[in-house]
C-alpha positions as CSV (number, residue, x, y, z in Angstrom):
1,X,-136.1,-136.7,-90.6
2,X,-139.6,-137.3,-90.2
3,X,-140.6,-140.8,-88.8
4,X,-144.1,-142.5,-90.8
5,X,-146.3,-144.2,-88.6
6,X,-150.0,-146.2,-89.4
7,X,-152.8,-145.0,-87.1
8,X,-155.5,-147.4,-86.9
9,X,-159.4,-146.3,-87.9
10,X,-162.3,-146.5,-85.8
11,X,-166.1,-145.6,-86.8
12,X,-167.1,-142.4,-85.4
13,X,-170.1,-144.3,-83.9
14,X,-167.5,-146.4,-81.2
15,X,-165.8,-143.0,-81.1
16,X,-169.2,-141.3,-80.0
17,X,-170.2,-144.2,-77.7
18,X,-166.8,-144.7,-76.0
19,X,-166.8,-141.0,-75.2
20,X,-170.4,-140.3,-73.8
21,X,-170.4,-138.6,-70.5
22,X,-173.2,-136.5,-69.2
23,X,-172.8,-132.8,-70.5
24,X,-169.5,-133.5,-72.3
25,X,-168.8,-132.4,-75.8
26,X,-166.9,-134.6,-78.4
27,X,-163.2,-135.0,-78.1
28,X,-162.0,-134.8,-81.7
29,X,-159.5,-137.0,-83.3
30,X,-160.2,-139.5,-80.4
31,X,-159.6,-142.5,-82.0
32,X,-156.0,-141.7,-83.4
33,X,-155.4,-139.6,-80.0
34,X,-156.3,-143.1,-78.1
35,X,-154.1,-144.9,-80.6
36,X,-151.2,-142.9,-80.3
37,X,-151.0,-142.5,-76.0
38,X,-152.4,-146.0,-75.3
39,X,-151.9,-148.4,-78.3
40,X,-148.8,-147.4,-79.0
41,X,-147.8,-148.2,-75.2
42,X,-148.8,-151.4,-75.4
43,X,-145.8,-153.1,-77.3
44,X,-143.2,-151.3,-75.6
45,X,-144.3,-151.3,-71.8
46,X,-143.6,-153.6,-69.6
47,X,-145.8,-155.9,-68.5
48,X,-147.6,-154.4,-65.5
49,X,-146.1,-151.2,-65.6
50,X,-148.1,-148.0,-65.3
51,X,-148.7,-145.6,-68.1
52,X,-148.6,-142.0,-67.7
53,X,-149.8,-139.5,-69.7
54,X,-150.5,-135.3,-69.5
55,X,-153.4,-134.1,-70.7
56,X,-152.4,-130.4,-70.8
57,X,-155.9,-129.3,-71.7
58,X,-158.4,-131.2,-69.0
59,X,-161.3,-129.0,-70.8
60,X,-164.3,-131.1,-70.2
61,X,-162.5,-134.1,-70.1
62,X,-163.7,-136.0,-73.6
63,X,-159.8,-137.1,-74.4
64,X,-158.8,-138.4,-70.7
65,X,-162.0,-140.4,-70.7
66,X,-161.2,-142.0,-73.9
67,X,-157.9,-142.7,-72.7
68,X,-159.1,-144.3,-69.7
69,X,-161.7,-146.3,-71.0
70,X,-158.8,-147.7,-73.9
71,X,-156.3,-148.8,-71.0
72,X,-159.2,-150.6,-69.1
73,X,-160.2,-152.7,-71.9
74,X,-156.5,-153.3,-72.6
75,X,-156.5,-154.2,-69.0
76,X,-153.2,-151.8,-68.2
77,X,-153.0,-149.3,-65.2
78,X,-153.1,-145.6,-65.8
79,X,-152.6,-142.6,-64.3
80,X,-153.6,-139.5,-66.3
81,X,-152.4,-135.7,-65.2
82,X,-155.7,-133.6,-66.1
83,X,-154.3,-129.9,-66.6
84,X,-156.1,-126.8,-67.5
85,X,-156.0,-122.9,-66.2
86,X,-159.7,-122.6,-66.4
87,X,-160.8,-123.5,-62.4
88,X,-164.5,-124.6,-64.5
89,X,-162.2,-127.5,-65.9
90,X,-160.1,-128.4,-62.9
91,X,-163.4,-128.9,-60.9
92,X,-164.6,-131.5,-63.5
93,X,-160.9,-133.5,-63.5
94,X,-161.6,-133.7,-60.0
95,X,-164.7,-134.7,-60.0
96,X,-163.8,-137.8,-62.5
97,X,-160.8,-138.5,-60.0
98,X,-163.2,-139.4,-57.3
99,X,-165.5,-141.0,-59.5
100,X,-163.2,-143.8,-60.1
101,X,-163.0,-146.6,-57.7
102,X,-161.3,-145.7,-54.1
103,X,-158.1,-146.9,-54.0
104,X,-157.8,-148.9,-57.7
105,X,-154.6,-149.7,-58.5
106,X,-156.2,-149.8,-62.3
107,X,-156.8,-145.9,-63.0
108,X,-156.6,-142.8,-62.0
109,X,-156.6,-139.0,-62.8
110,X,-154.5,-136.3,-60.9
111,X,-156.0,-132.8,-61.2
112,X,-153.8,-129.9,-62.1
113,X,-154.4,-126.0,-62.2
114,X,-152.3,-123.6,-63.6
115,X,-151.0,-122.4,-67.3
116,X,-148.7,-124.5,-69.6
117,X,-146.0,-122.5,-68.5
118,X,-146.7,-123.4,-64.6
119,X,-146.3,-127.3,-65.4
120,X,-143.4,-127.3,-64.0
121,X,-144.3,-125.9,-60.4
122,X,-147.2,-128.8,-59.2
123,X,-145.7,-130.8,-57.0
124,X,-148.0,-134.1,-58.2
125,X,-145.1,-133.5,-61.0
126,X,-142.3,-133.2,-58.4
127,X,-139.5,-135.9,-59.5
128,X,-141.8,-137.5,-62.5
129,X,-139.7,-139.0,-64.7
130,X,-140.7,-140.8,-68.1
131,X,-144.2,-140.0,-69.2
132,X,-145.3,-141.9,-71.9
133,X,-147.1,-139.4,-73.7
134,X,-148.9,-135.4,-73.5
135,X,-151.9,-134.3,-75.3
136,X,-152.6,-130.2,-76.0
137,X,-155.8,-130.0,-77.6
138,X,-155.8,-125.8,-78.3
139,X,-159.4,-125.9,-79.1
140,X,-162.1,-123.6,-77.2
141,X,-164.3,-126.4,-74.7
142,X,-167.8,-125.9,-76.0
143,X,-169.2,-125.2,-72.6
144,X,-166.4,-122.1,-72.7
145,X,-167.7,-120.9,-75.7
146,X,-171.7,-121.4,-74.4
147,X,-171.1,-119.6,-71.1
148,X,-172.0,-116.0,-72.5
149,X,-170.4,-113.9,-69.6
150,X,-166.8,-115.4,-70.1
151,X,-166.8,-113.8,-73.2
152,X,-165.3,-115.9,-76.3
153,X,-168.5,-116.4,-78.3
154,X,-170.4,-114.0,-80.7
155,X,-173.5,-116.1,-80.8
156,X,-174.6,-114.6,-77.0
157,X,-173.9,-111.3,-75.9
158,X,-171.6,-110.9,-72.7
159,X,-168.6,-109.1,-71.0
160,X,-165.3,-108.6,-73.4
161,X,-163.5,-111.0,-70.8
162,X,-161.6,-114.0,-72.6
163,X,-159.7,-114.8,-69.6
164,X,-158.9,-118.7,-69.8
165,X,-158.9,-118.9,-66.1
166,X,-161.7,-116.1,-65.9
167,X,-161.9,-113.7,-62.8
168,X,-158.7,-116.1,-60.9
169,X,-156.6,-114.6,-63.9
170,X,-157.4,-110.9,-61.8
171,X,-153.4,-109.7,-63.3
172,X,-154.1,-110.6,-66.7
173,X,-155.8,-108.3,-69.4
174,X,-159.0,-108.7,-70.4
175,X,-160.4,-108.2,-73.9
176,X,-162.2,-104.7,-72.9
177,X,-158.8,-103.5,-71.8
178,X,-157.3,-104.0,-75.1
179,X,-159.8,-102.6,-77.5
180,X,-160.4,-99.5,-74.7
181,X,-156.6,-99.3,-74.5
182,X,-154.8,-99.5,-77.6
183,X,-153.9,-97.1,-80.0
184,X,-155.3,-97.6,-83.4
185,X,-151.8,-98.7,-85.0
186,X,-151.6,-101.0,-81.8
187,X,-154.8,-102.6,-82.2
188,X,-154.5,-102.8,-86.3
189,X,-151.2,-104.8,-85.8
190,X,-153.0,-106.7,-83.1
191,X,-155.9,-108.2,-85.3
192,X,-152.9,-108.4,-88.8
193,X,-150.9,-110.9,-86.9
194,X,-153.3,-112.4,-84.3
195,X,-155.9,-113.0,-86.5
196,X,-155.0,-112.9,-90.0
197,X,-157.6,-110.2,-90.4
198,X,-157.3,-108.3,-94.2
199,X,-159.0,-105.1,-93.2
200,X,-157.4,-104.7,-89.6
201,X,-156.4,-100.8,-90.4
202,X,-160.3,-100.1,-91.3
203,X,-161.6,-102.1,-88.1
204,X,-158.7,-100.9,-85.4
205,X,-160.2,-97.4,-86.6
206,X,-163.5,-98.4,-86.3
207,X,-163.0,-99.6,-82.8
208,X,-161.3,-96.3,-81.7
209,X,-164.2,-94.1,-83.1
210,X,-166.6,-96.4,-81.6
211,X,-165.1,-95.9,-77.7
212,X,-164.1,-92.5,-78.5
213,X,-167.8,-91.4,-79.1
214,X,-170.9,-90.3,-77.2
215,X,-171.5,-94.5,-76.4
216,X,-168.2,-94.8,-74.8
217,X,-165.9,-97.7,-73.9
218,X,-166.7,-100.9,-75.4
219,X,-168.0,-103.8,-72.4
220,X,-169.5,-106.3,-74.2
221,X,-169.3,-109.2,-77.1
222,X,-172.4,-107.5,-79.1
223,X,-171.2,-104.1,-79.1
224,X,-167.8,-105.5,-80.1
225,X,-169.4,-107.5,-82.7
226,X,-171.5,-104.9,-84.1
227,X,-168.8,-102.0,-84.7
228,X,-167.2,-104.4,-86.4
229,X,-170.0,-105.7,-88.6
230,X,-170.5,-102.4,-89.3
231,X,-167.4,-101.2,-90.5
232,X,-166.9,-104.1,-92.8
233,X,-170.0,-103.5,-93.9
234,X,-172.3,-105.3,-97.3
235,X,-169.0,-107.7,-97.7
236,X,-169.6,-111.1,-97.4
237,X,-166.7,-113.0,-95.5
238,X,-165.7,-116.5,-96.0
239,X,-163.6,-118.4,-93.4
240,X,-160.8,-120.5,-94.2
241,X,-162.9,-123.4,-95.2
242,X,-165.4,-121.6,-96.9
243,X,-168.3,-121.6,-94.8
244,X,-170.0,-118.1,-94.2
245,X,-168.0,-116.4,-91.5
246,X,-169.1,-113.1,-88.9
247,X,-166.7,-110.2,-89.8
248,X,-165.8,-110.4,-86.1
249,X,-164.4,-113.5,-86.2
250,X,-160.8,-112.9,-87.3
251,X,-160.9,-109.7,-84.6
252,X,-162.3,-112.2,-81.7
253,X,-159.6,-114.8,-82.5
254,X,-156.6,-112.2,-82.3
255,X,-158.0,-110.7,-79.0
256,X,-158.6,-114.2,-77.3
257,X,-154.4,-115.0,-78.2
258,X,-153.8,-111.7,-76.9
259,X,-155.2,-111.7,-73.5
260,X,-154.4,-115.1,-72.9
261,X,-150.8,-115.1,-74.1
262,X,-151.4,-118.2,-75.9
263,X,-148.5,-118.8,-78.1
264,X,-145.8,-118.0,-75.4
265,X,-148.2,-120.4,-73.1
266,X,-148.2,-123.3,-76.3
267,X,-143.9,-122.8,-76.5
268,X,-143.5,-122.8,-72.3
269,X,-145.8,-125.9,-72.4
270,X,-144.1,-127.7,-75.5
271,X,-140.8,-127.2,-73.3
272,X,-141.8,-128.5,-70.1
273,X,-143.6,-131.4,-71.7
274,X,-140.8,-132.3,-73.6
275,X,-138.9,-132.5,-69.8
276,X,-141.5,-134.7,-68.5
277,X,-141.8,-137.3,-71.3
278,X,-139.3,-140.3,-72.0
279,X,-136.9,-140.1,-75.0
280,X,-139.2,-141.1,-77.9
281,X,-142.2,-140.4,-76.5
282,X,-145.3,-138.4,-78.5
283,X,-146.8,-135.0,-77.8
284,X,-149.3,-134.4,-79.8
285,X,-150.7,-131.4,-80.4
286,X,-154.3,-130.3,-81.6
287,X,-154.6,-127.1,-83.4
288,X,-157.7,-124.9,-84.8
289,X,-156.3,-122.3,-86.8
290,X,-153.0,-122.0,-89.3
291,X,-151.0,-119.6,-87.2
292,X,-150.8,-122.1,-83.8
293,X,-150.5,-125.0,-86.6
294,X,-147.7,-123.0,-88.2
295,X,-146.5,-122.3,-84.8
296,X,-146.2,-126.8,-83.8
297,X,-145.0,-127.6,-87.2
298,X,-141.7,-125.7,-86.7
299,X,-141.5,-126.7,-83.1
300,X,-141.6,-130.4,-83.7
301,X,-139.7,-130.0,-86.9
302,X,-136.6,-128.0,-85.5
303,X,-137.1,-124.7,-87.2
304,X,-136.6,-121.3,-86.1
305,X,-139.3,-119.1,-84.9
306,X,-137.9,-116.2,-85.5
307,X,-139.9,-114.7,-89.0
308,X,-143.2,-115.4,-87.3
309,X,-145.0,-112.4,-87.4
310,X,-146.5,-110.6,-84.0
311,X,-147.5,-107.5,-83.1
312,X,-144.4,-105.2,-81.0
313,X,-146.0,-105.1,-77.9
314,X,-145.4,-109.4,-77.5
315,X,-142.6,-109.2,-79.7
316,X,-139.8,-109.3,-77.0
317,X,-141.3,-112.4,-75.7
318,X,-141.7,-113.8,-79.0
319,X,-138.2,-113.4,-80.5
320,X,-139.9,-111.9,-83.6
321,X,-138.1,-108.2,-84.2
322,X,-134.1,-108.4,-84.8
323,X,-132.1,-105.3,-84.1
324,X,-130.1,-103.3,-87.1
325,X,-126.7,-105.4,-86.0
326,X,-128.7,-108.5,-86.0
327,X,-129.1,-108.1,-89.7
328,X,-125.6,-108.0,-90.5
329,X,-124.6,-110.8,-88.2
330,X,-123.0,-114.1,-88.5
331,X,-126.3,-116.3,-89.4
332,X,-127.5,-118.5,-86.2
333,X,-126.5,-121.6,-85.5
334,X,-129.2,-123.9,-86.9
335,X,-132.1,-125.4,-83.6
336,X,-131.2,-128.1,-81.8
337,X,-131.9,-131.3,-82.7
338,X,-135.2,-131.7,-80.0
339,X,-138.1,-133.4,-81.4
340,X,-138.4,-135.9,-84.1
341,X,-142.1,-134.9,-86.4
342,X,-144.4,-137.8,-87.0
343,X,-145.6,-138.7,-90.7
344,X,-149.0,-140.6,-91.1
345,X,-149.2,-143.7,-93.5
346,X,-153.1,-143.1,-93.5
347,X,-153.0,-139.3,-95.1
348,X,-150.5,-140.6,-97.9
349,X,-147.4,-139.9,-95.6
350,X,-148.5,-136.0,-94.5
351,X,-147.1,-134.6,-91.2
352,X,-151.0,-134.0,-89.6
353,X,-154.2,-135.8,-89.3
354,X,-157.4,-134.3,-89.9
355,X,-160.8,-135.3,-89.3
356,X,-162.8,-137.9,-91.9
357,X,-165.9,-137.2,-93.2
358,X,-167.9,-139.3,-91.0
359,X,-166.8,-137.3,-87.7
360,X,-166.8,-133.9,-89.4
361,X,-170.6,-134.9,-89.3
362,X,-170.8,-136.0,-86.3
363,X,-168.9,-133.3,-84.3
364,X,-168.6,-130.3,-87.0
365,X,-166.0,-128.8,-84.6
366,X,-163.4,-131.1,-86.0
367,X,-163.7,-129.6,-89.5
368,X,-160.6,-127.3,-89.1
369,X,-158.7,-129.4,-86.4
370,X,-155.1,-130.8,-86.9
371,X,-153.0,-133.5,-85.4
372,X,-149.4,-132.8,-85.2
373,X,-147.0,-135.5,-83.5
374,X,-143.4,-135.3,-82.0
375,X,-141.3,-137.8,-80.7
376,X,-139.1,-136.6,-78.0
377,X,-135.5,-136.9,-79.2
């Protein structure tokens, strides 16, 4: 049964100053995300102890600043494990690990490289036992998305890449490989499940036409981007909030999941975090779009993932096709028992925060986030 908790509220202006930091973009949710891994620390700790925490997704370090900033004025030691695949990222956890004073017993911040699902293999996690808390913010780091030649935006033209970990991910797929390499029904199924994308038939044909012609193989964002304009044609698309969306949106979304095997990644990483962390500690998770929202809900609330739609060629991974017998079976036994999914007192008892106006100003980003909570059973 879902546990209610009260976060506390903050302006968005002490939430802008805390975070400032050269470069950095705004960490959303950072109030309630501070709240949750340091405040809530503070009554149950003992005195002196260390906190520990996981910040899964380093990024450009807006959240683990926060984090540390909240434990120095609450005068209690920290030590923050700064993760993230992307080597841009791991460069900047290091660099705020040396910025912080030599040898302080008060704070610090051990850099980690690797996927959710390689959490487990760093040996700075070697025999840690009891962390008090594990942050996965699944947004897109701005400076990912204004770094045209890694591939993820449609506002600057660049290579169809979308490797997280960019060139050091050589064995992975890149987004060229899949709309060059899939057949249409492939690449339709792709961009229905992936990216919730209505006309994914019309624009998986539109893409193969496009490659198969006297232009050849697609290589970059803007090409990508403008077959698919094209075939959607005069329509006007709306995104999930409303706002005036590019018809390539949906399309860019599903690809980016695809080549960076993001929801197997999320599941791995909800897994090992779960090892890591104390019996009722939080993980929070902060997602961007319904189907990795969808995809956290039943995690934390014990539900099976097996009707979750994804296209065959991740489906084994997945768990999402059942065989003829499997029909007729004896029904599963229900999921175990693992998390424990957090209600908020301050958004009339829901199971997710969301942004407030004020920040959703500030940091328009945050407009489509959600915070999801479980307590590790």
């Amino acid at each position: 049964r879902p546990v209610s908790i009260r976060v506390l509220q903050f302006s968005s202006q002490a939430a802008a100053a805390a975070s400032a930091a050269p470069g950095s973009h705004s960490p959303v949710l950072a109030d309630a995300v501070t709240e949750l891994l340091v405040g809530a620390c503070q009554g149950t700790r003992r005195p002196g102890s260390r906190i520990l925490l996981l910040d899964a997704t380093f990024g450009a370090g807006g959240h683990t600043r926060r984090l540390l900033r909240a434990a120095s004025e609450a005068s209690t030691p920290i030590t923050v494990y700064a993760n993230d695949r992307d080597p841009a990222a791991y460069r900047l956890a290091g660099q705020l690990s040396e910025s912080l004073p030599p040898g302080s017993d008060s704070a610090s911040v051990v850099p980690l490289l690797g996927k959710f699902s390689q959490l487990a293999e760093h040996a700075e996690l070697t025999g840690v036992e009891g962390i008090d808390g594990a942050l996965f913010d699944l947004g897109l780091c701005s400076a990912q998305l204004d770094e045209a030649r890694r591939g993820f935006a449609l506002s600057a033209d660049g290579p169809l890449d979308m490797r997280m970990g960019g060139p050091a991910e050589a064995d992975s797929p890149t987004a060229a490989d899949l709309v060059n390499g899939l057949e249409t029904g492939d690449l339709a199924a792709l961009f229905r499940a992936y990216g919730e994308e209505p006309m994914a038939r019309r624009l998986a044909r539109a893409v193969v036409e496009r490659r198969s012609g006297p232009r050849g193989p697609l290589r970059t964002t803007k090409q990508l981007a403008d077959c698919l304009a094209d075939a959607v044609g005069s329509a006007r698309r709306k995104d999930s909030l409303g706002r005036s969306a590019h018809p390539a949106t949906r399309v860019f979304q599903a690809l980016r999941i695809a080549v960076n095997n993001e929801f197997i990644e999320l599941l791995s990483g909800l897994q090992l975090a779960r090892q890591l962390l104390k019996p009722g500690a939080p993980c929070l998770v902060l997602s961007f779009h319904s189907l990795e929202d969808r995809l956290v809900k039943r995690v934390f609330a014990n539900r099976s993932l097996d009707d979750l739609c994804c296209p065959a060629a991740w489906a084994d991974a997945f768990k999402r096709q059942r065989s003829p017998q499997s029909l007729h079976a004896e029904p599963p036994p229900p999921p175990p028992q693992l998390w424990q999914l957090v209600r908020f007192d301050s958004n009339r008892g829901e199971d997710y925060l969301m942004a407030g106006p004020a920040e959703v100003a500030e940091n328009p980003r945050a407009r489509s986030a959600r915070l999801r909570v479980g307590l590790k059973l």
